[in-house]
Backbone as CSV, one residue per row, in Angstrom:
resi,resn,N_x,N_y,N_z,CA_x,CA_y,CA_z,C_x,C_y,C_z
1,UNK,-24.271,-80.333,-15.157,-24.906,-79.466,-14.150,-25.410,-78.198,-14.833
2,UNK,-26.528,-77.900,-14.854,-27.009,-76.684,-15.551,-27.550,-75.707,-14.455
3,UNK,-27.019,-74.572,-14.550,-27.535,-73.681,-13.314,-28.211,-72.357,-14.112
4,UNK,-29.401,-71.555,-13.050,-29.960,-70.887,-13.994,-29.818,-69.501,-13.192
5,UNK,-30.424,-68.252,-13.837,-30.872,-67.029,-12.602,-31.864,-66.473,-13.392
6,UNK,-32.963,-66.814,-12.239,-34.246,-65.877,-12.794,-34.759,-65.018,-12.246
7,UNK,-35.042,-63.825,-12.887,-35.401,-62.383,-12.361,-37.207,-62.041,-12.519
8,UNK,-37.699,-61.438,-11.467,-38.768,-61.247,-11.809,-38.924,-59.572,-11.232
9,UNK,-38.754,-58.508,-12.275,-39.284,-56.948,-12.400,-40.498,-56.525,-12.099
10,UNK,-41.264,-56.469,-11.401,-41.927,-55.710,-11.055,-42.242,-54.279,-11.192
11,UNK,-43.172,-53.426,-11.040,-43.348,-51.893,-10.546,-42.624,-51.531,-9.427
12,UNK,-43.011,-52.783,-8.468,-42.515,-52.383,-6.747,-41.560,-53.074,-6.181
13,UNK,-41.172,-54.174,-6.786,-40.828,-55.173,-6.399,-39.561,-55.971,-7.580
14,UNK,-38.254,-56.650,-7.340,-37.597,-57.069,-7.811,-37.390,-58.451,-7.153
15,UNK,-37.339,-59.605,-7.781,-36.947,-61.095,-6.991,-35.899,-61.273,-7.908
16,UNK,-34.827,-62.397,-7.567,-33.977,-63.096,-8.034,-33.900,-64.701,-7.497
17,UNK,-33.894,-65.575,-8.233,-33.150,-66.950,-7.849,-32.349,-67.190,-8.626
18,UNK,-31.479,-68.351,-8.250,-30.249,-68.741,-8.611,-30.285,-70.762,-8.054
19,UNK,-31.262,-71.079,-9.731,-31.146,-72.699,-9.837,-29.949,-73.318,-10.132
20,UNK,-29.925,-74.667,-9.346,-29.007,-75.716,-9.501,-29.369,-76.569,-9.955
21,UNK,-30.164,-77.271,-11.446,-30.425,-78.410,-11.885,-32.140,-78.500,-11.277
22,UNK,-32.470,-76.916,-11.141,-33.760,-76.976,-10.897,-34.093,-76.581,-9.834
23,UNK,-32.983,-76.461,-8.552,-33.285,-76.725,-7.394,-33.393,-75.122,-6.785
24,UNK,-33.578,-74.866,-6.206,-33.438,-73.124,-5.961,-32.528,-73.353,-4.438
25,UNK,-31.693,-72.589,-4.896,-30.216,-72.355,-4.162,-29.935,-70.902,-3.584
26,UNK,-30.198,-70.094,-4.339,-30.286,-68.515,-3.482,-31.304,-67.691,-3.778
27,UNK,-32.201,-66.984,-2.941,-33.252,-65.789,-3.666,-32.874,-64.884,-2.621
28,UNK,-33.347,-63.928,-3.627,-32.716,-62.179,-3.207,-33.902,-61.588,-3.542
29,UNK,-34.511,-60.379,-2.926,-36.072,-59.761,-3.294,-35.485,-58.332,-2.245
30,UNK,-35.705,-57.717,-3.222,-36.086,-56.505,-2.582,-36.863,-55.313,-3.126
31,UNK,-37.481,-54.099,-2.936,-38.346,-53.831,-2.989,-37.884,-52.341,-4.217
32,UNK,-38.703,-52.040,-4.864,-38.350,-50.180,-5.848,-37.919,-49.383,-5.333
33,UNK,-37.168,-48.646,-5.640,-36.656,-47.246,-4.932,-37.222,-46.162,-5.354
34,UNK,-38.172,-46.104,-6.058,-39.396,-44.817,-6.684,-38.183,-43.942,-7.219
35,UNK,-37.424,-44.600,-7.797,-36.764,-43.915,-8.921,-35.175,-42.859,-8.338
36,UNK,-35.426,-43.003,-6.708,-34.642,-42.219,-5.743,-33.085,-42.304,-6.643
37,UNK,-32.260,-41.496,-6.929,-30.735,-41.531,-6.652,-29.743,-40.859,-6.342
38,UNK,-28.844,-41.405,-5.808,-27.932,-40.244,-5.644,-27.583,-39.020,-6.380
39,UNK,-27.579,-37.700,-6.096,-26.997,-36.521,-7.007,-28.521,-35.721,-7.193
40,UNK,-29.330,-36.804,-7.079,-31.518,-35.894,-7.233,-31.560,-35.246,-5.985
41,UNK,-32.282,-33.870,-6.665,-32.099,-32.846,-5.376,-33.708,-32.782,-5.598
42,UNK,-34.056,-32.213,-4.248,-35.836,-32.069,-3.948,-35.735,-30.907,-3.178
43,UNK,-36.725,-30.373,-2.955,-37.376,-29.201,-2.007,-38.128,-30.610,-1.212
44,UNK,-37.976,-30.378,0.283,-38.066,-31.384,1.099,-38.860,-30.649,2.185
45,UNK,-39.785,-30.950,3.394,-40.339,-30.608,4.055,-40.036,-31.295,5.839
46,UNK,-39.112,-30.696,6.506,-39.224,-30.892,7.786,-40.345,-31.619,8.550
47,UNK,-39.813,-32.859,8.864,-41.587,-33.909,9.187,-41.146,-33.486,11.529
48,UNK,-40.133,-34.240,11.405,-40.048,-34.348,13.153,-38.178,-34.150,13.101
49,UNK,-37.877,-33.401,14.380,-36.455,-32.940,14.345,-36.297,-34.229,15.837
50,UNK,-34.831,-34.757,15.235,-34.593,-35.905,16.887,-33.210,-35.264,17.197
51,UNK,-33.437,-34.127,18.698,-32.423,-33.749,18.868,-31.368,-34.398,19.409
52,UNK,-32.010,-36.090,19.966,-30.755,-36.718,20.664,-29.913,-37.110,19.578
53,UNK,-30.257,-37.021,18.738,-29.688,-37.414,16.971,-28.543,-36.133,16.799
54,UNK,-29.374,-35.217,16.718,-28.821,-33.887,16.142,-29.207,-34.292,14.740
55,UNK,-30.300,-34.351,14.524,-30.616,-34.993,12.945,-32.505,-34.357,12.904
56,UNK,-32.507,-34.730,11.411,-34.200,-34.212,11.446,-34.756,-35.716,10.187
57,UNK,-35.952,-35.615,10.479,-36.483,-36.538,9.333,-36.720,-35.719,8.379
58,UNK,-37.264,-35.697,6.933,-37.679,-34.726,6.378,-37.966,-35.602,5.019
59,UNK,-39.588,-34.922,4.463,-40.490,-35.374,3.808,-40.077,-35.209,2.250
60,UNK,-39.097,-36.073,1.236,-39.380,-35.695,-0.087,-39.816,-36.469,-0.728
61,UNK,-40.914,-37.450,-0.402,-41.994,-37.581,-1.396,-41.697,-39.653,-1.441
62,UNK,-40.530,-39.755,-0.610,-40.584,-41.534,-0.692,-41.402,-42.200,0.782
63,UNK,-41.191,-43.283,0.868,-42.790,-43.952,1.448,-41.998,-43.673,2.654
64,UNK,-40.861,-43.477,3.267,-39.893,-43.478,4.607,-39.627,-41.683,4.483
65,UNK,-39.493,-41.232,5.439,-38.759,-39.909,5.581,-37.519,-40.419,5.168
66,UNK,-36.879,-39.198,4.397,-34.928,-39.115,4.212,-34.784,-38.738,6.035
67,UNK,-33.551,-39.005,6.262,-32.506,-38.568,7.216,-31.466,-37.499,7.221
68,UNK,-31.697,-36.547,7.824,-30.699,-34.994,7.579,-29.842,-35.192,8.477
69,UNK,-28.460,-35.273,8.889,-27.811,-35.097,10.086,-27.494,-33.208,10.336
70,UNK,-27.217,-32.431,11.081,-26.019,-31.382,11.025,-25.389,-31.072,10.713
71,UNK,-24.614,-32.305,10.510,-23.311,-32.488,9.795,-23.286,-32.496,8.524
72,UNK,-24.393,-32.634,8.094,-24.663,-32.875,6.451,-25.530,-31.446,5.990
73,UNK,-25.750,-30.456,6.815,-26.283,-29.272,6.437,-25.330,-28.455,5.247
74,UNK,-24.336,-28.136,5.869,-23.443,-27.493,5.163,-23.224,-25.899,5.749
75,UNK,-22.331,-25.400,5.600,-22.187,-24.124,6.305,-23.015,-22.988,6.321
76,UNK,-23.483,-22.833,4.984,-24.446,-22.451,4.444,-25.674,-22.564,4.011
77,UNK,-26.433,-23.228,5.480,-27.739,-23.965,5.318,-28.413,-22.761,5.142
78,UNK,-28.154,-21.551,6.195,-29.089,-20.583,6.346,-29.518,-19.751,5.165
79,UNK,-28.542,-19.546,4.542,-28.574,-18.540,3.165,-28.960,-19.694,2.460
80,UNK,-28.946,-21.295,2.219,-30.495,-21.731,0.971,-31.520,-21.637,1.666
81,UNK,-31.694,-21.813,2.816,-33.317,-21.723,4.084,-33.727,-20.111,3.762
82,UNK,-32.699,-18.950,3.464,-33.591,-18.398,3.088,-33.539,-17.578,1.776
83,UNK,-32.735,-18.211,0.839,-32.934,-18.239,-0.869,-34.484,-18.932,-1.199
84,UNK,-34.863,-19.527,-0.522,-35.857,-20.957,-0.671,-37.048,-20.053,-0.215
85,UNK,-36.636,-19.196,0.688,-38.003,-18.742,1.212,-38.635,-17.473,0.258
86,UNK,-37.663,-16.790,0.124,-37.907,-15.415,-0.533,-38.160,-16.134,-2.055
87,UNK,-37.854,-16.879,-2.617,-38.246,-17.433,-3.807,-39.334,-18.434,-3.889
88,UNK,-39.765,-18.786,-3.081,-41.587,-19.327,-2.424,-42.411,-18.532,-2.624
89,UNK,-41.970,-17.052,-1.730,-43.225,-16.278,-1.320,-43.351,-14.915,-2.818
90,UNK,-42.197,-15.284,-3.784,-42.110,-14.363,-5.363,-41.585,-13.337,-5.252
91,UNK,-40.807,-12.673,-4.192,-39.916,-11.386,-3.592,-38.831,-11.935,-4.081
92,UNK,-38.018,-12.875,-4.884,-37.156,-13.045,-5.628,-36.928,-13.726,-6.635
93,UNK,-36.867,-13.536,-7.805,-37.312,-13.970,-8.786,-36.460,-14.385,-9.685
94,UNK,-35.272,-14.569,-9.261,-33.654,-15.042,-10.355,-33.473,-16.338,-9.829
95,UNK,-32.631,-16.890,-10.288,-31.763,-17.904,-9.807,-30.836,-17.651,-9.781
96,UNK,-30.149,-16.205,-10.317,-29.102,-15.637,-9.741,-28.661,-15.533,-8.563
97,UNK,-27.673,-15.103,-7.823,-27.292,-15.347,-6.621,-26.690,-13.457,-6.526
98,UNK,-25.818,-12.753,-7.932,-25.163,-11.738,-7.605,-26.490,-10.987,-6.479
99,UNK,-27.226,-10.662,-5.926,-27.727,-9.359,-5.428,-28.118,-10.202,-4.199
100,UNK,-28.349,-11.322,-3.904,-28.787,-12.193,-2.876,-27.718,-11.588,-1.839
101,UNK,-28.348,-11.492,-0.374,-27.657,-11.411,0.659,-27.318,-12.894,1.513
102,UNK,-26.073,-13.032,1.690,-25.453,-14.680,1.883,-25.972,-14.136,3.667
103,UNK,-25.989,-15.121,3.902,-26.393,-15.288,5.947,-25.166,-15.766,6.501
104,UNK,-24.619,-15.435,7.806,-23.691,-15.849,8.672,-23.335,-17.570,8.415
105,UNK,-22.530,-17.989,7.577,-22.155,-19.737,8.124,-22.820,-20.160,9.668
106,UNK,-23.132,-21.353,9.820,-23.533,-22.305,11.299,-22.027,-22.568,11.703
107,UNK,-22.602,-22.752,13.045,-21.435,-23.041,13.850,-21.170,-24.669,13.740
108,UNK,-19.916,-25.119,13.625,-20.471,-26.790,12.892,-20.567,-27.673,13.963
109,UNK,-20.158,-27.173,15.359,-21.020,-27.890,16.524,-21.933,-27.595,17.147
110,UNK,-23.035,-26.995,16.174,-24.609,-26.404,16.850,-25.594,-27.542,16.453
111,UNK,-27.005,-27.239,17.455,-27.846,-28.105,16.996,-29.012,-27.859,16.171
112,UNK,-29.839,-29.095,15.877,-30.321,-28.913,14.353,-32.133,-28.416,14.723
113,UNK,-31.893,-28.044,16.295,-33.531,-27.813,16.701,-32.859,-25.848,16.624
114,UNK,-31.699,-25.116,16.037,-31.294,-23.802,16.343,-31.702,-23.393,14.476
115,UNK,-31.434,-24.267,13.979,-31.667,-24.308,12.273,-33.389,-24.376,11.732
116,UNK,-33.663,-25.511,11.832,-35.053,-25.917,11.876,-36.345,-26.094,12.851
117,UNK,-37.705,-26.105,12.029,-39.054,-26.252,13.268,-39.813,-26.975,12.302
118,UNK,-40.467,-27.847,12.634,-41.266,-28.949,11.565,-41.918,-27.776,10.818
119,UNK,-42.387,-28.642,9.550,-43.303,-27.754,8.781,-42.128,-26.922,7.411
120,UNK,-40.869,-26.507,8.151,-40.262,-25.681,6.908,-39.734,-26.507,6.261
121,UNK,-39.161,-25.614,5.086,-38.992,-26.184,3.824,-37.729,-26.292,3.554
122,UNK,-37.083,-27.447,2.967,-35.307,-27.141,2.369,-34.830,-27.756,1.575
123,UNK,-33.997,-27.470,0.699,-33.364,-28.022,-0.635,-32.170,-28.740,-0.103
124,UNK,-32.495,-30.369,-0.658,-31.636,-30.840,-0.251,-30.881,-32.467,-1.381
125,UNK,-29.874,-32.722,-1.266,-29.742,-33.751,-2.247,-29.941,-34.455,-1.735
126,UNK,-29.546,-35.738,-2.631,-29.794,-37.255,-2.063,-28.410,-38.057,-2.236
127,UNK,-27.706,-38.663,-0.779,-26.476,-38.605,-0.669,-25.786,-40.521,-0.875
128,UNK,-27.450,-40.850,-0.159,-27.290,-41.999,-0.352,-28.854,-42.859,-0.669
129,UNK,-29.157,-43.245,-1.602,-30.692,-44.507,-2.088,-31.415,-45.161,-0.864
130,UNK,-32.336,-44.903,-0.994,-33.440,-45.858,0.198,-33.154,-47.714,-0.046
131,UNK,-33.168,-48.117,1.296,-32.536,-49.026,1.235,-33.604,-50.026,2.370
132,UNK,-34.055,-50.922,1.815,-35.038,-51.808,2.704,-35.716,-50.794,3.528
133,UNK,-36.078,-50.800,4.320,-37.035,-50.263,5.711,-36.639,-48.475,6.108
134,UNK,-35.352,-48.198,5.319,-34.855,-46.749,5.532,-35.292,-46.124,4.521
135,UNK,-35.128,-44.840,4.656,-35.443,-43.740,3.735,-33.823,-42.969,3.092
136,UNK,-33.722,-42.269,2.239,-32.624,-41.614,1.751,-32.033,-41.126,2.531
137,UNK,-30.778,-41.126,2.192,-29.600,-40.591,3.162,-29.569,-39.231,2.607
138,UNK,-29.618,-37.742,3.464,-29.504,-36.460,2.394,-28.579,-35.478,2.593
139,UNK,-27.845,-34.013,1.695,-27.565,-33.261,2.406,-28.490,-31.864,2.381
140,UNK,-27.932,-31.145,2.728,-28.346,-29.354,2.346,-27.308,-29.070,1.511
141,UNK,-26.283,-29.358,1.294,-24.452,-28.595,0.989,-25.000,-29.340,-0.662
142,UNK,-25.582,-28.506,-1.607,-26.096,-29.176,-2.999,-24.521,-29.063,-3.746
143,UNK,-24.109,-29.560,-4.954,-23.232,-29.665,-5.497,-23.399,-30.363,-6.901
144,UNK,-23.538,-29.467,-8.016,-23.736,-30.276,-9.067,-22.480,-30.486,-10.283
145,UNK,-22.607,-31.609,-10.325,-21.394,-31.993,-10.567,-21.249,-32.132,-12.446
146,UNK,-20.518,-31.247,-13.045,-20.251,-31.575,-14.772,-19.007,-32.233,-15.327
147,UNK,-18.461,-32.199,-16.232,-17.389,-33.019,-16.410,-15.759,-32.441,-16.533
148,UNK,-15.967,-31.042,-15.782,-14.761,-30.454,-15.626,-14.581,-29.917,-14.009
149,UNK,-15.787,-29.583,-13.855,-16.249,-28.769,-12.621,-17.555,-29.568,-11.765
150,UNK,-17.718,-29.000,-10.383,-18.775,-28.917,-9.434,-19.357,-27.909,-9.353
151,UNK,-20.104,-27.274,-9.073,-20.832,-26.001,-9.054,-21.737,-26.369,-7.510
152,UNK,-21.041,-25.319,-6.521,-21.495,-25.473,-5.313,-22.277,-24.024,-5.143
153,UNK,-23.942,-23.929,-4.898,-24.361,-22.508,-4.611,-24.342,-22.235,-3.589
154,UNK,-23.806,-20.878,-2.915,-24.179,-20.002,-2.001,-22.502,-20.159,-1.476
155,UNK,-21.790,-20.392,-2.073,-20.254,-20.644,-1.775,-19.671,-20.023,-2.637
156,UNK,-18.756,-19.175,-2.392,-17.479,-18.387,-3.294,-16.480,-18.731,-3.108
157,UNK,-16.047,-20.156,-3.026,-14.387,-20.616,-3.046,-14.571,-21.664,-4.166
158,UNK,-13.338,-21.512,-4.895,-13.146,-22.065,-5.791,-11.425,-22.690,-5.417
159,UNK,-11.845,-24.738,-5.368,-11.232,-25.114,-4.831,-10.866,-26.763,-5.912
160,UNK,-9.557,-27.678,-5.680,-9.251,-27.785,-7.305,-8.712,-29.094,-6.160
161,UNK,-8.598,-30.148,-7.228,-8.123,-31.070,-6.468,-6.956,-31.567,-6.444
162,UNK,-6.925,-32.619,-5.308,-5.296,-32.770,-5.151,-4.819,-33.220,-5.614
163,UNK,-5.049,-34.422,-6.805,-4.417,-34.942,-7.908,-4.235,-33.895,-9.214
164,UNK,-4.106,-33.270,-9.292,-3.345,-31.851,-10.080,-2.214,-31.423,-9.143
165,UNK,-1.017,-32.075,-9.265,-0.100,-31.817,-8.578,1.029,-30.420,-9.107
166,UNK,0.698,-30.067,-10.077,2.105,-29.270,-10.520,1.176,-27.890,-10.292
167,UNK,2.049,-27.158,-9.375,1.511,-25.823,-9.037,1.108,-24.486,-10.256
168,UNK,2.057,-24.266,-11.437,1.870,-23.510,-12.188,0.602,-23.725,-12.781
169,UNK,0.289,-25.270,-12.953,-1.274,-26.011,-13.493,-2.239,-25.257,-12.879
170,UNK,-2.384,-25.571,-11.202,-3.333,-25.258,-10.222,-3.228,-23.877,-9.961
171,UNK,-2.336,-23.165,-10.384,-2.477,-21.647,-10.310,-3.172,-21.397,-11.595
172,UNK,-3.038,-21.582,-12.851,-3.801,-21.208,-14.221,-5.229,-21.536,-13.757
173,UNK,-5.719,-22.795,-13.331,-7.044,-23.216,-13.823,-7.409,-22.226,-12.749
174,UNK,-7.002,-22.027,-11.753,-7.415,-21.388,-10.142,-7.890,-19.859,-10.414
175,UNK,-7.035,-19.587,-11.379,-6.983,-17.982,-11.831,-8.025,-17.707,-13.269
176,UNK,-8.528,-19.022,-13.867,-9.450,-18.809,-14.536,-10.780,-19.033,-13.948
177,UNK,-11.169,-19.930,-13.415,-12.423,-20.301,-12.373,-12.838,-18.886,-11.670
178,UNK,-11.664,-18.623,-11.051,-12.184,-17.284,-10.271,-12.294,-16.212,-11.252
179,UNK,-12.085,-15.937,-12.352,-12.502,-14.624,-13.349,-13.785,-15.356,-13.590
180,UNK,-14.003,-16.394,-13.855,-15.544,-16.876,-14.688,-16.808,-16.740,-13.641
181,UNK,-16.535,-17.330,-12.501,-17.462,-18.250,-11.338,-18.037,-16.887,-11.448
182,UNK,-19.699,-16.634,-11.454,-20.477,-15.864,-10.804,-20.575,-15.427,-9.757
183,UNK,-20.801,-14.381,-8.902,-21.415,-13.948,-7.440,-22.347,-15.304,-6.829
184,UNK,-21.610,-15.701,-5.798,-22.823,-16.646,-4.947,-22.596,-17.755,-5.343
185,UNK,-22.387,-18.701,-5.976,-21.815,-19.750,-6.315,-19.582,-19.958,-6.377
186,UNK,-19.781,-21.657,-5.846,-18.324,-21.743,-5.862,-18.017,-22.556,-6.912
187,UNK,-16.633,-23.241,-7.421,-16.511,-24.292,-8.051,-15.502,-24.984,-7.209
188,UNK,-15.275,-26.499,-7.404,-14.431,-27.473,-7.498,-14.054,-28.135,-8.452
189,UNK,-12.595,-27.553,-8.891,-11.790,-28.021,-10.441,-11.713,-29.356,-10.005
190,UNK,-12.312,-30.374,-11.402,-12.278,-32.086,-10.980,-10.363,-31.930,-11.849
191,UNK,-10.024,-33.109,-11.232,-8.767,-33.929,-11.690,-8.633,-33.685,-13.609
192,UNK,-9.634,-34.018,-13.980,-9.976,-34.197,-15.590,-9.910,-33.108,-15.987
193,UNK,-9.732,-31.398,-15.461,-9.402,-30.174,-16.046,-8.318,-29.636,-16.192
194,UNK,-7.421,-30.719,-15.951,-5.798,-30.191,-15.997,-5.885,-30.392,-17.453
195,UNK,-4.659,-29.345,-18.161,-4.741,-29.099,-19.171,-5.864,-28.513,-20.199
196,UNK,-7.014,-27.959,-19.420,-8.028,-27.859,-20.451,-8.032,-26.231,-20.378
197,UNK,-8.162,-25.820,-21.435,-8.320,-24.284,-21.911,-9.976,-23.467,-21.393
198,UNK,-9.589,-22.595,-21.189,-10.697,-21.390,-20.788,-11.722,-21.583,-21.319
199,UNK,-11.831,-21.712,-22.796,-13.350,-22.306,-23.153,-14.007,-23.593,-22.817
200,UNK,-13.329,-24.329,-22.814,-14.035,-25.529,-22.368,-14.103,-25.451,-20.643
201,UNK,-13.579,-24.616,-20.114,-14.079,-24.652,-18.504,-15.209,-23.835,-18.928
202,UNK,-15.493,-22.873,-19.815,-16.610,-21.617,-19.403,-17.434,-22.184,-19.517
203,UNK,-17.557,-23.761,-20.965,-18.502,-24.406,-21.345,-18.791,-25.266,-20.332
204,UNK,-18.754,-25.506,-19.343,-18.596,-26.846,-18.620,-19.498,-25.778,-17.587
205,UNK,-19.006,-24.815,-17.142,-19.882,-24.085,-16.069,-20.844,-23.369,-16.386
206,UNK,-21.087,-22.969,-17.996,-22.825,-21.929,-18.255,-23.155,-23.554,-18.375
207,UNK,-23.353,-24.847,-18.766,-24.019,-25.781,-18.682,-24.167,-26.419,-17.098
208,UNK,-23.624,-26.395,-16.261,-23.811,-26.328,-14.555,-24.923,-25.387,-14.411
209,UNK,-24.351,-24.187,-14.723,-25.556,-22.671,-14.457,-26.628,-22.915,-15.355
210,UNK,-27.138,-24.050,-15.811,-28.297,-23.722,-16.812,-29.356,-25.070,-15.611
211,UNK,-28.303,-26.013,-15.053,-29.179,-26.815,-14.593,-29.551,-26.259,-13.285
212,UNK,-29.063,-25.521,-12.825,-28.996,-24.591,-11.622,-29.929,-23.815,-11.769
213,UNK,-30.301,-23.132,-13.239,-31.596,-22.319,-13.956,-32.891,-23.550,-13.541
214,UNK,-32.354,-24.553,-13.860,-33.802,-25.440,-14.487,-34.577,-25.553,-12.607
C-alpha cells in the first residue's frame, strides 16, 4: 500500500491531498493569511461600530475587517487613542511616555459607541490569524513580549508570575523592575526570570524599549 501527501503553495492559496495507492482520500485547501500573525501590531482604522456586539470592525489592511470587542480594549484605550493622536498631528514627538499625560481608565462595563466613531484611528495587536471568511481577532491592551519580560505601554504596574513561587525571589525581581521600568510603561516578569540578575533584566527591557522605538 503506498500512500502519498501532496501540497500545492500558492501566493493565495494552499491545497493538500492525502493518496491511497493513487486514490485521493482527503483534501484540505485553504486560502493566505497576507502574512497576518499573532503578536503584529497595526495602526488600524475604525470601519462600522456594532453596538448590539459591543464590538467595532476595524480596517488593518486584510481583505475582512479585524474584530475589536470592549473587552479586548484594555483599560487604557483612551491614553493610546490619544498618544496616537497627538503623535499623528507632530505635537508629540517621543516615543517616550515620561511627560505624556495618561487619561482616566474605561469603565470595563461601558460601551464601545462611548470610546469610538468610524473614521478614527487605533493601535492595536493581532490576538488571533484570519481564518476562512473572518478577519483577525484584535486587541488595544499592546504587550510586547521578550525573553525575560512583557513590556505593556501606558501601564505602570509591574506584575510577575505565578509560577515564581518563593516570595524573597518575587520580592528581588519586583524591586528591580520597578527601579528600571520607565514612566508610562509596565512590565510582566515571565516565569524564565527567576534567578536572573539586574543586567540581564535591564538587557531584556532597553531591547523591548527599542522595538517600542521602532
Amino acid at each position: 500500500m503506498s500512500k502519498e501527501l501532496v501540497i500545492s503553495a500558492l501566493a493565495d492559496q494552499v491545497r493538500i491531498a492525502v493518496l491511497d495507492e493513487g486514490r485521493l482520500m482527503e483534501f484540505h485547501q485553504d486560502t493566505a493569511n497576507d502574512g497576518f500573525a499573532v503578536g503584529d501590531i497595526y495602526l488600524g482604522k475604525i470601519k462600522k461600530l456594532a453596538p448590539s456586539l459591543n464590538a467595532t470592525f476595524v480596517d488593518i489592511g486584510y481583505s475582512k475587517d479585524a474584530f475589536l470587542h470592549y473587552h479586548d480594549l484594555g483599560p487604557q484605550i483612551r491614553s493610546s487613542n490619544a498618544y496616537n493622536k497627538i503623535v499623528a498631528n507632530g505635537t508629540y514627538k517621543t516615543e517616550k511616555l515620561k511627560n505624556f499625560r495618561m487619561e482616566e481608565p474605561i469603565d470595563k462595563d461601558g460601551q464601545i459607541t462611548e470610546i469610538f466613531a468610524p473614521g478614527d484611528s487605533v493601535l492595536v495587536q493581532i490576538t488571533k490569524e484570519p481564518i476562512h471568511t473572518k478577519g483577525p481577532r484584535i486587541t488595544s491592551e499592546i504587550s510586547i513580549a521578550g525573553r525575560y519580560l512583557v513590556l505593556v505601554p501606558f501601564s505602570e504596574r509591574v506584575s510577575i508570575s505565578q509560577k515564581i513561587k518563593q516570595k524573597p525571589e518575587r520580592d528581588r525581581l519586583i524591586k528591580i523592575l520597578e527601579g528600571l521600568t520607565p514612566e508610562g510603561f509596565g512590565v510582566i516578569i515571565r516565569t524564565v526570570a527567576e534567578e536572573k540578575n539586574a543586567e540581564e533584566l535591564q538587557a531584556d527591557l532597553a531591547y523591548l524599549l527599542n522595538k517600542w522605538s521602532q
